[in-house]
C-alpha positions in Angstrom: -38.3 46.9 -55.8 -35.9 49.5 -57.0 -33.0 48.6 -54.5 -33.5 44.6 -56.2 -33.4 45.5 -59.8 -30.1 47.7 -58.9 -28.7 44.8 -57.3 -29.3 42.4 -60.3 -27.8 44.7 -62.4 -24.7 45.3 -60.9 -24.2 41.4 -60.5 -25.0 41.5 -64.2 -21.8 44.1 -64.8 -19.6 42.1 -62.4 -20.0 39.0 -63.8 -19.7 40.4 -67.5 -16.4 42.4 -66.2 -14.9 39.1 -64.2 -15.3 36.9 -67.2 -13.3 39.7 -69.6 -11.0 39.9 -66.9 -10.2 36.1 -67.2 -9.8 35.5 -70.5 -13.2 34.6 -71.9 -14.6 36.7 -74.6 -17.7 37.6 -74.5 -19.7 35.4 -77.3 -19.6 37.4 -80.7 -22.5 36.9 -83.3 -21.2 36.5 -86.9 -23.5 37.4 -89.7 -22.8 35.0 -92.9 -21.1 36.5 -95.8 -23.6 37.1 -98.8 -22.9 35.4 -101.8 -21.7 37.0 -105.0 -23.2 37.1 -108.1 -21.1 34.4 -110.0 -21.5 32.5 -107.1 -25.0 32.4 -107.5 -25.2 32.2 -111.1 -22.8 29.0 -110.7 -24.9 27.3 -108.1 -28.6 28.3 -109.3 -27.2 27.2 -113.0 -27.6 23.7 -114.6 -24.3 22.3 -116.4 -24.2 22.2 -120.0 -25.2 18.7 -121.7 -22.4 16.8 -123.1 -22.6 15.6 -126.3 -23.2 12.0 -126.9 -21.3 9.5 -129.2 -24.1 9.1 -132.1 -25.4 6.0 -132.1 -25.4 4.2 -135.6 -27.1 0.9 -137.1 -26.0 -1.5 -139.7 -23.0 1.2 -140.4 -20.5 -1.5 -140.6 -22.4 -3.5 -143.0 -22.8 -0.7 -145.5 -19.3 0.0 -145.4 -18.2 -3.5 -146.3 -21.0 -3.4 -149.1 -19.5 -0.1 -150.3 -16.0 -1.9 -150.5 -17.7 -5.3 -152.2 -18.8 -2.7 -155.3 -15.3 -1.0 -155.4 -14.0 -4.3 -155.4 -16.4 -5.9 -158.1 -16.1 -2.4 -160.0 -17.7 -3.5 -163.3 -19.6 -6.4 -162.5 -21.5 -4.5 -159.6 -21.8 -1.7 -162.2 -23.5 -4.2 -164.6 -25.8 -5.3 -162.0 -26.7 -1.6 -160.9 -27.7 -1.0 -164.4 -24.8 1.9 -165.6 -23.5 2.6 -168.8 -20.8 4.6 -170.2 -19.0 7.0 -168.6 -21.9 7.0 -165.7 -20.6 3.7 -164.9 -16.8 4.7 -165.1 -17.6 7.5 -162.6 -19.7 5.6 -160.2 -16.9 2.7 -160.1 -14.4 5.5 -159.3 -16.7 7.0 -156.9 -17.4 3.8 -154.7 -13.4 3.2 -154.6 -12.4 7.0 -153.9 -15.3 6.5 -150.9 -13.8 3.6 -149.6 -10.1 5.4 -149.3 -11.4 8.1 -147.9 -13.3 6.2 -145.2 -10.2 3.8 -143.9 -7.5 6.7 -144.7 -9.3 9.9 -143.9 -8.5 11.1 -147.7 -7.9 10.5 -151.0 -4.6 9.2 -152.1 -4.1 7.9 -155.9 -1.6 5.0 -154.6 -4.2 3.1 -151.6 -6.6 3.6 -154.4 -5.0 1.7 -156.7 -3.6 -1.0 -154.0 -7.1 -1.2 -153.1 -8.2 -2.2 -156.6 -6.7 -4.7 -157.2 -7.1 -5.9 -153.8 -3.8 -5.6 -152.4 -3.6 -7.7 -149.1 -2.5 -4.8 -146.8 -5.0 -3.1 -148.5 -7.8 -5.7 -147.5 -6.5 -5.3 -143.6 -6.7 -2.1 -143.7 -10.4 -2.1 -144.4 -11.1 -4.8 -142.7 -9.8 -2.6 -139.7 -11.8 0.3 -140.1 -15.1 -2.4 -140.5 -13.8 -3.5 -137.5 -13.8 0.0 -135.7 -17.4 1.2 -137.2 -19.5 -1.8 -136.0 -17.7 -1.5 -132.2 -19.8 1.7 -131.7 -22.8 0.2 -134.0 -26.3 -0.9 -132.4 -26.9 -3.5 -134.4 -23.3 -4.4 -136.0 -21.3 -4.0 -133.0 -22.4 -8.3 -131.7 -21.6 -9.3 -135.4 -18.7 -7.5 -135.7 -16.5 -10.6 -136.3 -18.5 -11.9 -138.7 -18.6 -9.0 -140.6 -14.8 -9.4 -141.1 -14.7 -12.4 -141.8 -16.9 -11.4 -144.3 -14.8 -8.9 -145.6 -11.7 -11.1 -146.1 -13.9 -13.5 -147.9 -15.4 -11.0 -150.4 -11.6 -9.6 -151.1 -10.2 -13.0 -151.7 -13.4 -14.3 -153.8 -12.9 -10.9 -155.7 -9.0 -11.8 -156.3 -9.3 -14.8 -157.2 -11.6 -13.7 -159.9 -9.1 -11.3 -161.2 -6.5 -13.7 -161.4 -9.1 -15.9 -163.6 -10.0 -13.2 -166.1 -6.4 -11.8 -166.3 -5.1 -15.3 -167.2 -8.3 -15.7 -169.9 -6.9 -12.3 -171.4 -4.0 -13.9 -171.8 -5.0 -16.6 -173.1 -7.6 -14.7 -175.7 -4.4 -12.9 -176.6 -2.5 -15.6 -178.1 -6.0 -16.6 -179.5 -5.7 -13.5 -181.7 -1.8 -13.6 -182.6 -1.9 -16.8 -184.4 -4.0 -19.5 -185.1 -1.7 -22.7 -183.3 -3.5 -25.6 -183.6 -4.5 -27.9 -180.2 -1.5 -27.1 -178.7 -1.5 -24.7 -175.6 1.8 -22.3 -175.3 3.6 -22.1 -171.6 1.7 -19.1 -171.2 -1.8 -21.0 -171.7 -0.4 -24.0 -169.4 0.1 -21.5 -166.2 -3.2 -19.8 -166.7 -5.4 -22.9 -166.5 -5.3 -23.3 -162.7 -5.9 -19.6 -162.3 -9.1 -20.2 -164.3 -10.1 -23.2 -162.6 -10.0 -21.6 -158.9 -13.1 -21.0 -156.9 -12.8 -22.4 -153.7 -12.8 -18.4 -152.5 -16.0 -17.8 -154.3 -17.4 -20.6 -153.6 
């Protein structure tokens, strides 16, 4: 029993020593490398939320209200029920709102184009209604007809002004003499002015 388990040994030893002798390594047993720290924090760590775009509703819509009262100034004014110098700041207000919202700030010049309904003005507005509704829940589908709706206001609310500017006019000459039935040149050009309404209509 001895003289066996000697001999099975030293074939063990040969074969161990011919296979070195040949070339072939003996099988080595690697032990994994052990993570570090960050690594673990990293992997056992959920990523942080990203913010999401708010969603709004009816955003668009408010806006092109907000411009419809800067654009009406006193006659929206009237309707909301303010006096005095409360209605002079509130008709100030909506306007200043407006600039701020399609220009990012205040600036006394687009104010004033903006009053009296400037056409490049009116784009520009109609631009940024254009821009709030395509994120908008409920005005993003309408969003055309929102503009539209916004052109349609502006030129209802110029061709108003171009009505009462030519009745001041005419109330002018009222006051400066007392003419008879016969209307100046001045008078003559402001009667189609007054007679327009196709755009409020």
């Amino acid at each position: 029993m001895y003289r066996l388990s000697t001999t099975l040994a030293g074939a063990a030893i040969t074969l161990s020593l011919g296979s070195i002798a040949c070339g072939n390594k003996p099988p080595m047993t690697t032990t994994p490398p052990t993570p570090s720290a960050d690594t673990m924090s990293g992997a056992s760590a959920h990523p942080e939320p990203q913010p999401q775009p708010q969603k709004t509703s009816e955003e668009a819509h408010k806006f092109v209200m907000l411009a419809t009262a800067c654009w009406f100034g006193g006659l929206w004014a009237d309707a909301e029920g303010e006096k005095g110098d409360v209605k002079t700041a509130a008709m100030e207000s909506r306007c200043t709102d407006v600039v701020k919202k399609v220009y990012g700030a205040d600036d006394k010049a687009k104010l004033d184009a903006l009053r009296i309904v400037d056409a490049k003005a009116v784009s520009d507005v109609a631009a940024a209604v254009e821009k709030i509704a395509a994120g908008d829940s409920v005005d993003g589908p309408r969003k055309d007809s929102l503009i539209k709706l916004t052109t349609a206001i502006a030129d209802a609310q110029r061709e108003h002004s171009s009505a009462r500017r030519a009745g001041d006019k005419v109330r002018r000459d009222e006051d400066a003499k007392d003419r008879g039935d016969k209307l100046t040149k001045d008078e003559q050009e402001a009667v189609p002015a007054m007679r327009a309404h196709a755009a409020m209509d």
